[in-house]
N, C-alpha and C positions, 0 to 999 in steps of 0.2 A: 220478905221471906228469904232465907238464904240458907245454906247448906254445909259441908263440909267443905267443899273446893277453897283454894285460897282467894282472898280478894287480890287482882290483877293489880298489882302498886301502880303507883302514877308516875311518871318522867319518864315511860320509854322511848329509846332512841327507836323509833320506826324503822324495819328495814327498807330498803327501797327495792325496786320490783311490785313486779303484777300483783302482790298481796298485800300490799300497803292500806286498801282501804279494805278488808278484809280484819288486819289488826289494831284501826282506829277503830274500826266497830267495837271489837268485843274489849278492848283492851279498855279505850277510851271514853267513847260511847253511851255505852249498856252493857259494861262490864258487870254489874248485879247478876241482871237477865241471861248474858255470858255463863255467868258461872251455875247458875241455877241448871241450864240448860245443859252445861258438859255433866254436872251428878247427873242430870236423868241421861244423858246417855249411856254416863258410868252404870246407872241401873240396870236401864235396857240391855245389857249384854248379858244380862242375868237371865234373862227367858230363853237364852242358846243352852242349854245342857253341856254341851260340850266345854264352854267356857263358864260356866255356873263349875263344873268339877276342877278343872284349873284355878280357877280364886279359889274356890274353897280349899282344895289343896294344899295352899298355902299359908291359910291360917291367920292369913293377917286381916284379912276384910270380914273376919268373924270376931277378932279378938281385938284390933284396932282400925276401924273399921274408917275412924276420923282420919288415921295418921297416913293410911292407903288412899283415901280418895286425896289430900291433900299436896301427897307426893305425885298421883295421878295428874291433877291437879297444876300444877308446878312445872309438870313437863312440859305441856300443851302448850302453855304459856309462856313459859319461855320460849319454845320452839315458835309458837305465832310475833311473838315481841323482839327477838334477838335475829331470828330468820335462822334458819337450818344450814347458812354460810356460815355462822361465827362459828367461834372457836367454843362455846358453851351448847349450841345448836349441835355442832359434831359429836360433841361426848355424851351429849341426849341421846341422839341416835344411835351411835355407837354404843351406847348403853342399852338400850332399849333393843338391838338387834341381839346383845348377849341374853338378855331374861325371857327372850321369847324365840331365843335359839333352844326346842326342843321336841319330841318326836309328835305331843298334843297337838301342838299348837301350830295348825297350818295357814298357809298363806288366807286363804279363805276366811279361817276365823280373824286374820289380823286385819283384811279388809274390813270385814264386819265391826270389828269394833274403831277403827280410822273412819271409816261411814259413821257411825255414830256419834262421835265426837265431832264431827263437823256437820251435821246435819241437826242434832238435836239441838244445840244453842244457836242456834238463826229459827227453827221453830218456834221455840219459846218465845224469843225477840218477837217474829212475829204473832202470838199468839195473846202475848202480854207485855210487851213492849209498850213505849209512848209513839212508836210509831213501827213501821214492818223494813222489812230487809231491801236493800235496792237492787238492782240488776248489778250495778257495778258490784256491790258487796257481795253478793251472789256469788258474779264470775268470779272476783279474787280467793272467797273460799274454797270453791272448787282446784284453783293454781295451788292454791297451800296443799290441799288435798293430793293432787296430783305429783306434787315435788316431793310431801312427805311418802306417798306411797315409792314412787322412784327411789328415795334414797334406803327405804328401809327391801328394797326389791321385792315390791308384792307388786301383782296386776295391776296397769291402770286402771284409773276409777271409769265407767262405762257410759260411752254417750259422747265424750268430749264435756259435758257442763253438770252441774248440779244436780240437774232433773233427773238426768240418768243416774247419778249415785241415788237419789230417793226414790228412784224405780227397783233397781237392784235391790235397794235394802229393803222392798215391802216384798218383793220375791223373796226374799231371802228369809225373814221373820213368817212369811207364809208356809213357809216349807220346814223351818226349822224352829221356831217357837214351841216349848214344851214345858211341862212341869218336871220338875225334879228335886229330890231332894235338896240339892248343893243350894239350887235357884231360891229355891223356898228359904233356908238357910241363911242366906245372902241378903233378901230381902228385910228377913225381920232386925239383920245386925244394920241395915243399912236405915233404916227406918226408923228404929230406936236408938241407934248410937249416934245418929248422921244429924237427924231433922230435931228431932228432942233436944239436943244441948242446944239448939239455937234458938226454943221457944221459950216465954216465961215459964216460972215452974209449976204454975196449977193447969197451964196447956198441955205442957209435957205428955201426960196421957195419952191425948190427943194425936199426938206426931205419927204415927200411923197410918190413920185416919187421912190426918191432913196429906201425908206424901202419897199415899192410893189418889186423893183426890186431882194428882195430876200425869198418874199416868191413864192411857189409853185401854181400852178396855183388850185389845188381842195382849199388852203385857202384863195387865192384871191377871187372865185367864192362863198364861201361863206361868207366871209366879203363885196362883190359886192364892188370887187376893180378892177378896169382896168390893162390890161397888159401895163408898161410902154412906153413910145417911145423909140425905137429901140437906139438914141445917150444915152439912160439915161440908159437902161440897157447895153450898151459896155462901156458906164465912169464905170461903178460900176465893171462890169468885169474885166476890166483890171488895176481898183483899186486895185482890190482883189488879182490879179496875181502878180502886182507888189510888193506887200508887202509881199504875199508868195515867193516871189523867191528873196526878199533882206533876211526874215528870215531864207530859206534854206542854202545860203550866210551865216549869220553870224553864223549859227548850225554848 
């Protein structure tokens, strides 16, 4: 099962530093699982209101909703694969400080969505991976975490390690998760434009369906998405099984 995000290309020069094995995971790895897991964090920024009216704003995650997560997408990636020293890493950043140089968009919500993106693809990994995240993979995610937040000048992430970014961020979706229109919005272009071009076409319908059946239930409740029917979440289940236990097999 796969999404809009790009598939991570193969022959990265690794950078070297504390987050080397951080971008053999997702890059090399369970770069699949990787990218599954950056859309649903892409998603997950959709149940803030705050940041549901920011993308909507814009227009493009409603009208191209493919070519938005894809360039979303591309940044990460590059940023995790070239390292935030090179000279492609700079002008990411440096790009990324200008689009989200404006008066919405606070340090806070840019935490939130940097939480996101490095939290939600090592859950997936572990949730449907061929195998779960390791300590070392762990701590190096958290250095990228902490180097990218430093250079775009937002808050360290909290705790010093991992745990504490996924403690913050359940405080944070506790306090600020809501419904909204933007959110709602968001969801159904992301849902039918994102996951439908990637299924056969009598599935297609389905793709709704199927993308609720891997979020959580507080981001369901605030994107005001139904829980699936019980055969469309055991198909997605034992999708996910099968595929991890042919990759464990070929590991």
């Amino acid at each position: 099962m796969s999404t809009g995000t790009p598939q991570p290309p193969g022959g990265w020069e690794l950078p070297p530093g504390a987050h080397r094995a951080y971008a053999r995971l997702v890059l090399e790895t369970m770069p699949e699982e990787s990218r599954v897991g950056l859309t649903l964090g892409f998603v997950r920024t959709f149940g803030i209101p705050d940041i549901a009216r920011v993308l909507y704003g814009t227009g493009r995650m409603t009208t191209e909703p493919r070519s938005r997560a894809k360039a979303t997408g591309a940044a990460m990636f590059s940023l995790i694969g070239l390292g935030l020293d090179s000279a492609e890493g700079r002008r990411i950043v440096d790009g990324l400080r200008r689009v989200h140089d404006r008066p919405d968009i606070t340090p806070e919500l840019m935490q939130y969505v940097l939480a996101c993106f490095t939290v939600c693809p090592l859950r997936f990994i572990d949730d449907h991976g061929y195998r779960t995240v390791t300590g070392e993979e762990r701590d190096a995610a958290y250095t990228f975490c902490l180097s990218l937040s430093d250079a775009l000048g937002l808050p360290s992430p909290p705790d010093g390690h991992l745990a504490g970014v996924e403690s913050w961020m359940r405080g944070y979706e506790s306090r600020c998760f809501a419904p909204s229109a933007p959110g709602r919005a968001l969801w159904e272009a992301a849902s039918r434009g994102l996951l439908a071009a990637r299924l056969p076409a009598p599935l297609a319908p389905l793709a709704p369906a199927v993308a609720a059946s891997l979020l959580d239930q507080p981001l369901r409740t605030a994107l005001e998405v139904r829980r699936p029917p019980a055969p469309v979440r055991a198909l997605v289940t034992c999708a996910l099984r099968a595929r991890a236990r042919s990759r464990r097999r070929a590991a």
